[in-house]
N, C-alpha and C positions, 0 to 999 in steps of 0.2 A: 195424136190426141184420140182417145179413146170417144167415140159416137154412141150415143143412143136415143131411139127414138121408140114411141109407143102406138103399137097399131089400132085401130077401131075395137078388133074383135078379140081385143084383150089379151095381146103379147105384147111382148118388148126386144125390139134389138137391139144389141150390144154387140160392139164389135163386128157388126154382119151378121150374129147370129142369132136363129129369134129362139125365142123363151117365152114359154106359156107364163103368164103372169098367177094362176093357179100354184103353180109348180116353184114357185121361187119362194125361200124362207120370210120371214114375214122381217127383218134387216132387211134384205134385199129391196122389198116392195118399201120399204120406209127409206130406204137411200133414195130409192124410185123417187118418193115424195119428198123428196127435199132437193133434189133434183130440179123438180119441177117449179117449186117454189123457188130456188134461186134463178133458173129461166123465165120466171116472172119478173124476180127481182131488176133481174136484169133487164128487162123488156121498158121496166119502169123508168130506171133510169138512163138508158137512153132516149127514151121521150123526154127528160127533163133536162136531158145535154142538150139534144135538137131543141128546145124551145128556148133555152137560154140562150142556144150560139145564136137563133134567127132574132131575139132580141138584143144580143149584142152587136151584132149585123144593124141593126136597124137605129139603134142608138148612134154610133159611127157613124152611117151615111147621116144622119140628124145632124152633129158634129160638124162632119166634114160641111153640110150644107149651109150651117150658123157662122162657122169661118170663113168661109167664101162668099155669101152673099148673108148677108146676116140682117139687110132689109129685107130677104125674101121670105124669110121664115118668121110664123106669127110666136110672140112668144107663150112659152109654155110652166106652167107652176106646177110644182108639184104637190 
């Protein structure tokens, strides 16, 4: 899988190899940025897997707790 990451002081490595961001066609630096936006993209939605699974996590154990003791649990409306 092809790596890239972008330094502070305004290069880019690809591959291992770095690249003044100056120097790169201006395609290049708009791949760069969309790039970046789909590493956001994705950043997104895995926060929204993670808060779904720990909500589905949490609904189950509610579940499990309503079937096994179902006087113990206060009831809930939605």
């Amino acid at each position: 899988m092809e790596e890239m990451t972008e330094e502070m002081n305004n290069n880019v490595t690809i591959n291992e190899v770095d690249y003044a961001m100056d120097d790169l066609s201006d395609k290049a630096k708009n791949l760069i940025s969309f790039i970046k936006k789909l590493d956001d993209d994705l950043a997104e939605h895995r926060f929204s897997m993670d808060k779904s699974f720990l909500a589905r996590t949490k609904v189950v154990e509610d579940l499990v707790q309503e079937v096994e003791n179902p006087e113990d649990v206060e009831e809930v409306t939605a």
